[in-house]
Each structure stands twice: as structure tokens, then as C-alpha cells.
C-alpha positions as CSV (number, residue, x, y, z in Angstrom):
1,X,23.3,-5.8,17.2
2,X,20.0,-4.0,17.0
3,X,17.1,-5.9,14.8
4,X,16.3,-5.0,11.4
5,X,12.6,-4.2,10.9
6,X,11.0,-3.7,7.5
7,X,7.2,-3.4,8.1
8,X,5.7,-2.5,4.7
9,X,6.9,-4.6,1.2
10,X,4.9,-5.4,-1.6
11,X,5.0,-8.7,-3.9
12,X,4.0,-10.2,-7.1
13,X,0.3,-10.8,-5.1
14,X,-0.4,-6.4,-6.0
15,X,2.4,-4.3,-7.8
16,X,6.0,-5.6,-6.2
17,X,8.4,-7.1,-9.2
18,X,9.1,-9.7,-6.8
19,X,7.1,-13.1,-5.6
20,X,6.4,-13.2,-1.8
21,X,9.4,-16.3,-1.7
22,X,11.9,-13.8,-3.7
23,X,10.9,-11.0,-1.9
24,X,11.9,-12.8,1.8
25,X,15.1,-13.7,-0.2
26,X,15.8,-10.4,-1.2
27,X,15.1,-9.3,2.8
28,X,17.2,-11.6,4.0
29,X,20.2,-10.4,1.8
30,X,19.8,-7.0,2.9
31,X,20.2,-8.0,6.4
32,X,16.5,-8.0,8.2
33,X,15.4,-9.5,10.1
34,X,11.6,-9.0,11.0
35,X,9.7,-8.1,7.5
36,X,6.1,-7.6,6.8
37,X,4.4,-8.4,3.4
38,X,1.9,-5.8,2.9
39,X,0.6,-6.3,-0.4
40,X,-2.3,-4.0,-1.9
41,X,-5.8,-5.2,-0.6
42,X,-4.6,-8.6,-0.5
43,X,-3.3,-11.3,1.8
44,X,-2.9,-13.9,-0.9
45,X,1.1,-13.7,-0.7
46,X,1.5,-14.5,3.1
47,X,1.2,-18.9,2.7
48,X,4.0,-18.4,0.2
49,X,6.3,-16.0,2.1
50,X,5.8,-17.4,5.7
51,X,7.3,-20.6,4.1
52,X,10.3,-19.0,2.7
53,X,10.7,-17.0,5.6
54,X,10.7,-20.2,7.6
55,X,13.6,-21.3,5.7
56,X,15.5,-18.3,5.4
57,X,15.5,-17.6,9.0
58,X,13.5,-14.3,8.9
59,X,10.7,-13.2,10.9
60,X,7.9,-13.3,8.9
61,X,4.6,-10.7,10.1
62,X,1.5,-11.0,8.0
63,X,0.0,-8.1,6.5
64,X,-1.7,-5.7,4.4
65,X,-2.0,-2.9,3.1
66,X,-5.6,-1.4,2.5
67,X,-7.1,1.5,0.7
68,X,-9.6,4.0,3.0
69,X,-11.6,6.8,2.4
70,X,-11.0,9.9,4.7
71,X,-12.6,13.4,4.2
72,X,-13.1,12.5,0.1
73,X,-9.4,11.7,0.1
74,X,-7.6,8.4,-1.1
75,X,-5.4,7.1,2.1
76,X,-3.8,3.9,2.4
77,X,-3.7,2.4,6.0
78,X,-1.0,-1.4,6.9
79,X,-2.4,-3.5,9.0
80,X,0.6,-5.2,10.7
81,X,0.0,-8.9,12.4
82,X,-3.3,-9.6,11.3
83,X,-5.1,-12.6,11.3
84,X,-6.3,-13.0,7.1
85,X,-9.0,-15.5,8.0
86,X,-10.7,-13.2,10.3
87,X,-14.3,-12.9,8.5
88,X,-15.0,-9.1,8.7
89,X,-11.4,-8.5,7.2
90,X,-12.0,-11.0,4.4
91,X,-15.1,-9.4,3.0
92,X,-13.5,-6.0,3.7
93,X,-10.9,-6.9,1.2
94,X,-13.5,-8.7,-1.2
95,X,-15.4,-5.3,-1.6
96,X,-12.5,-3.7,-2.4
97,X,-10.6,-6.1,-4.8
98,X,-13.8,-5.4,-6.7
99,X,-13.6,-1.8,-6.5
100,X,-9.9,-2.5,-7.9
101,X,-11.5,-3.9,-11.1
102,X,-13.7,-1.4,-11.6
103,X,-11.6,1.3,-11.1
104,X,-9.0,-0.3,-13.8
105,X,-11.8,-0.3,-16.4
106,X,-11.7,3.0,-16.0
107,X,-8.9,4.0,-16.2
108,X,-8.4,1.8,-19.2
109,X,-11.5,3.8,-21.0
110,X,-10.0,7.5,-20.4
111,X,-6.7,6.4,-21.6
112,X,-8.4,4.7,-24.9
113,X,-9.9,8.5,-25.1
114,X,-6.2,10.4,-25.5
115,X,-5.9,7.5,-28.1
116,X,-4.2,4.7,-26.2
117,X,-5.6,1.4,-26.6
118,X,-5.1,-2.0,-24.7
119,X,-4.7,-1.0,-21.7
120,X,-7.0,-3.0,-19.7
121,X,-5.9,-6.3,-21.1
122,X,-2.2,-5.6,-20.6
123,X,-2.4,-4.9,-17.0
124,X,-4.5,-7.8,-16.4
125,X,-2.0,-9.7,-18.2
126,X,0.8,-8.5,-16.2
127,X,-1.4,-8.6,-12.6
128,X,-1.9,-11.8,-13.2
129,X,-3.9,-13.4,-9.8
130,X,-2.5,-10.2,-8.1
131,X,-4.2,-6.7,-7.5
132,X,-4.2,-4.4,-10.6
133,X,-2.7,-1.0,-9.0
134,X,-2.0,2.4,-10.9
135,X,1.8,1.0,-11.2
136,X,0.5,-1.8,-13.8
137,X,-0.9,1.5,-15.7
138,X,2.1,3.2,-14.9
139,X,4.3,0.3,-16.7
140,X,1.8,-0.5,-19.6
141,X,2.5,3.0,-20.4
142,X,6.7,2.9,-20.3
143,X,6.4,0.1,-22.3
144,X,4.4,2.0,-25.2
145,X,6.7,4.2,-25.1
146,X,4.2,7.1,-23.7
147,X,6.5,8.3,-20.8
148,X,9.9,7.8,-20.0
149,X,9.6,7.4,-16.7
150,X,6.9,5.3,-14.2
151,X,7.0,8.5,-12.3
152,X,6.0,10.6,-15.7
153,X,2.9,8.2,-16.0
154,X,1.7,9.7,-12.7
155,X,2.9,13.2,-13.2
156,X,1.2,13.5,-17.0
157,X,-2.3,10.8,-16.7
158,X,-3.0,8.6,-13.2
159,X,-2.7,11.5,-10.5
160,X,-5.9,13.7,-9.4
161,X,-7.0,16.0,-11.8
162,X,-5.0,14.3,-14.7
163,X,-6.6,12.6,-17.6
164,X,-6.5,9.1,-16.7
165,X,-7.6,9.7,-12.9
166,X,-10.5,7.6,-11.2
167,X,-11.6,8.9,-8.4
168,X,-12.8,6.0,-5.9
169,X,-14.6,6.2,-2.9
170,X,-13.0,3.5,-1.0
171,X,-14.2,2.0,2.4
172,X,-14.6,4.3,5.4
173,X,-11.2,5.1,7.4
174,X,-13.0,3.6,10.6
175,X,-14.0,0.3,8.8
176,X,-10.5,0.1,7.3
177,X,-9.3,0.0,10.8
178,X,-11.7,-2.0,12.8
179,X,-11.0,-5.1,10.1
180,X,-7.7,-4.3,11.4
181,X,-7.9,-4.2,14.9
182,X,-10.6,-6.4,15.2
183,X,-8.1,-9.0,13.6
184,X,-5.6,-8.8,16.4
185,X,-3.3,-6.6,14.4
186,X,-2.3,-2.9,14.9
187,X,-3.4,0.1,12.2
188,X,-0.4,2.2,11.0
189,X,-0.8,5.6,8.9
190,X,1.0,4.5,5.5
191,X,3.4,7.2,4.0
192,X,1.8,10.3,5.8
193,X,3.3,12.8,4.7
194,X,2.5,11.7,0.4
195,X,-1.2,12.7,1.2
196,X,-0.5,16.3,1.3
197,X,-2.7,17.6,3.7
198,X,-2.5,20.9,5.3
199,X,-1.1,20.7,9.0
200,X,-4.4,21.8,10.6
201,X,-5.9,18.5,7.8
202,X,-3.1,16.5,9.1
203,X,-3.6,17.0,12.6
204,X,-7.8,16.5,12.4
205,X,-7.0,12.7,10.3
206,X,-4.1,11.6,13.3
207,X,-6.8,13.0,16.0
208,X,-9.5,11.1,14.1
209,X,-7.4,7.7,13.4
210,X,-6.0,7.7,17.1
211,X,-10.1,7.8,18.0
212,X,-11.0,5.0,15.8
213,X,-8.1,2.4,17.1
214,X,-5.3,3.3,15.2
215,X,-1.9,2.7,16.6
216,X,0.8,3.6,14.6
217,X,2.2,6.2,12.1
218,X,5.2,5.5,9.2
219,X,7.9,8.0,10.6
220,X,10.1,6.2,8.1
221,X,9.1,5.3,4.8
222,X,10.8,4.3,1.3
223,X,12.2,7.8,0.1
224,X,11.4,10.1,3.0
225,X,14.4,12.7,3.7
226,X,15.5,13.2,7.1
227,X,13.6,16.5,7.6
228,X,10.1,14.4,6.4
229,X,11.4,11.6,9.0
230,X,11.4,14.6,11.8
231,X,8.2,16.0,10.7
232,X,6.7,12.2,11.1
233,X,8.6,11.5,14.3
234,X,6.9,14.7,15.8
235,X,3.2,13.7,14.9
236,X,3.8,10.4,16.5
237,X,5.1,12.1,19.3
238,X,2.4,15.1,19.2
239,X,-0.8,11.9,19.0
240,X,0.8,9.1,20.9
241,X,1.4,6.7,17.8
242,X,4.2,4.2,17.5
243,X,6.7,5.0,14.7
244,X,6.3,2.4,12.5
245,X,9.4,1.9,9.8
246,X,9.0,0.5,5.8
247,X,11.0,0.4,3.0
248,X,7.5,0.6,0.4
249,X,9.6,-1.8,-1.0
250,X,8.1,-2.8,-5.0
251,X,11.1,-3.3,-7.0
């Protein structure tokens, strides 16, 4: 039997439904067998889920998940095996914690402006210790009855150019990568292929994130079809990445 690899989940520590403990649980009923937690600019789910995974017999590798700036663009990259007390990685993921805050108080303000209150305090309710992410938005606005769908809260306010969008200039690409590498672990391309980008856009980012250390590309990731897996699987081919493989798993 081949090994079951699920390198990018998400937990109670940034927008997953599950705690780092239930999330290994919930791994080790679907059969894998090596899983990463790689929560949103955040490592403080790893104690919790390398315990669990000690117990259920799963092969726990620490990660993360951390948001980059590349040519004015929003890109998210996983670190996979990384050591979270390494020092420049910690204040890396200080900065942007803090950026995470300040971006959710404005978002919070443009949606009081289309006349929808509260939001701030909700989310910070429902984040609890963890990361506030566009998903806690995304929720606080099913629940009040604004959209009918968590996808609809994107769609109508929290994507770019609608109302409720924040644009964030997040740390550099090459930074995002070095905290990574620098670490001991590897830097893998989340979800390429959600970015958009033109091919000739696409082609400049994998030339440029090859150049800065990075290692790996998602070929497989939560929803992709299997033409989007191809289209992956050839830019990993065409830059000499790994193919790295992730559910995206939140709920």
C-alpha cells in the first residue's frame, strides 16, 4: 500500500472548524498517513497536534502556511517541516499576525459602511487565540443572514475590487521563503492556479520563487479538477518543483 500524504490542513489555531487534536483524528479516519498542519500565519496548533498524532499513529509534519507579497498580488506560500522556534520565522509571523488585526479592522469598518454592524467583535469572538482570516468574515456574514453561501460572502464583499476588500501589502515573496528555508523546511506554491495569473505572470512568479529557494508547487489541491491537476503537474515539470499534494482541508 502506497502512503497517504496530506500536506496542507487548517485548524481551530486560523479558520479550520476543527482543533489541531480533532483535526489528526479526522486524518487518521480518512486513512493518512503523513499530514501537515498548515494553519494561517501561525504555528500555535503544532504542540497540540504532534501529541494527538503521537497517539493516533500518524505522521505528524509541522507547518504553516504564510501570506507573501508578489508583484502587488496576495499569494499564500506552506512551509512544510519547519522548525517554529527558528527566530527569523517567529518574528516573520509576529509582523504578520499584526497585519491580520489590522486588516480585520478594516474590513469590519467597510462592512459597517453598507450598514452591517458588529463585525469586528464577532470574528474575534469566533477566532478566539487563532488567526482572524476572511472565512471568520465570510461566516459572520451567513450567520446574519447576508449571503447564503460562505462562497457568496466572497463573490458579493471580501474579494478584490468588492466592497469589503483590504488590500494588504504582506511580507516580500523572498522573505516569506527564506523564514522558510532558513528553518530547515521546504517552500511550496499554495493553490497556484486560485491566483489567476496570466501564463507569461505565472511563469515569471515559478521562475522567480525557484530563484529565491523555493522547492515545491501544489499540483494537487482541495477542489482542483483533473485538467487544473495537469496544468500544475506541467509547471512543476516545466521549473523543476516537487508536486506537493493538500486537501486545504478547513471543514
Amino acid at each position: 500500500m502506497n502512503a497517504v500524504y496530506d500536506l496542507h490542513c487548517h485548524s481551530t489555531a486560523s479558520d479550520g472548524a476543527l482543533t489541531p487534536a480533532g483535526l489528526v483524528q479526522r486524518a487518521r479516519q480518512q486513512g493518512v498517513d503523513y499530514l501537515a498542519l498548515t494553519d494561517h500565519d501561525t504555528t500555535d496548533g503544532l504542540v497540540e497536534a504532534q501529541s494527538s498524532a503521537k497517539s493516533a499513529n500518524i505522521s505528524l509534519i509541522p507547518g504553516i502556511e504564510l501570506s507573501a507579497s508578489w508583484s502587488h498580488q496576495c499569494i499564500h506560500i506552506v512551509g512544510l517541516n519547519i522548525d517554529p522556534q527558528y527566530p527569523p520565522l517567529c518574528d516573520g509571523i509576529g509582523k504578520l499576525q499584526s497585519q491580520r488585526v489590522e486588516r480585520a479592522k478594516k474590513i469590519a469598518s467597510k462592512l459597517e459602511k453598507k450598514k452591517i454592524p458588529g463585525a469586528f467583535d464577532a470574528v474575534s469572538r469566533s477566532a478566539g487565540k487563532g488567526m482572524i482570516t476572511r472565512t471568520h468574515f465570510a461566516e459572520f456574514l451567513l450567520s446574519q443572514n447576508h449571503i447564503s453561501t460562505l462562497q457568496e460572502a466572497f463573490d458579493r464583499y471580501l474579494s478584490r475590487g468588492k466592497p469589503a476588500f483590504v488590500s494588504t501589502a504582506w511580507a516580500a515573496t523572498e522573505d516569506v521563503v527564506s523564514w522558510i528555508t532558513g528553518s530547515g523546511g521546504v517552500a511550496v506554491l499554495a493553490h497556484p492556479l486560485r491566483y489567476k495569473l496570466t501564463a507569461s505572470k505565472m511563469r515569471r512568479l515559478l521562475s522567480e520563487f525557484k530563484e529565491m529557494g523555493g522547492q515545491g508547487i501544489e499540483v494537487v489541491s482541495g477542489r482542483n479538477n483533473p485538467d487544473e491537476i495537469r496544468i500544475s503537474a506541467n509547471y512543476a515539470k516545466k521549473f523543476g518543483l516537487s508536486g506537493s499534494v493538500g486537501s486545504d482541508f478547513h471543514n
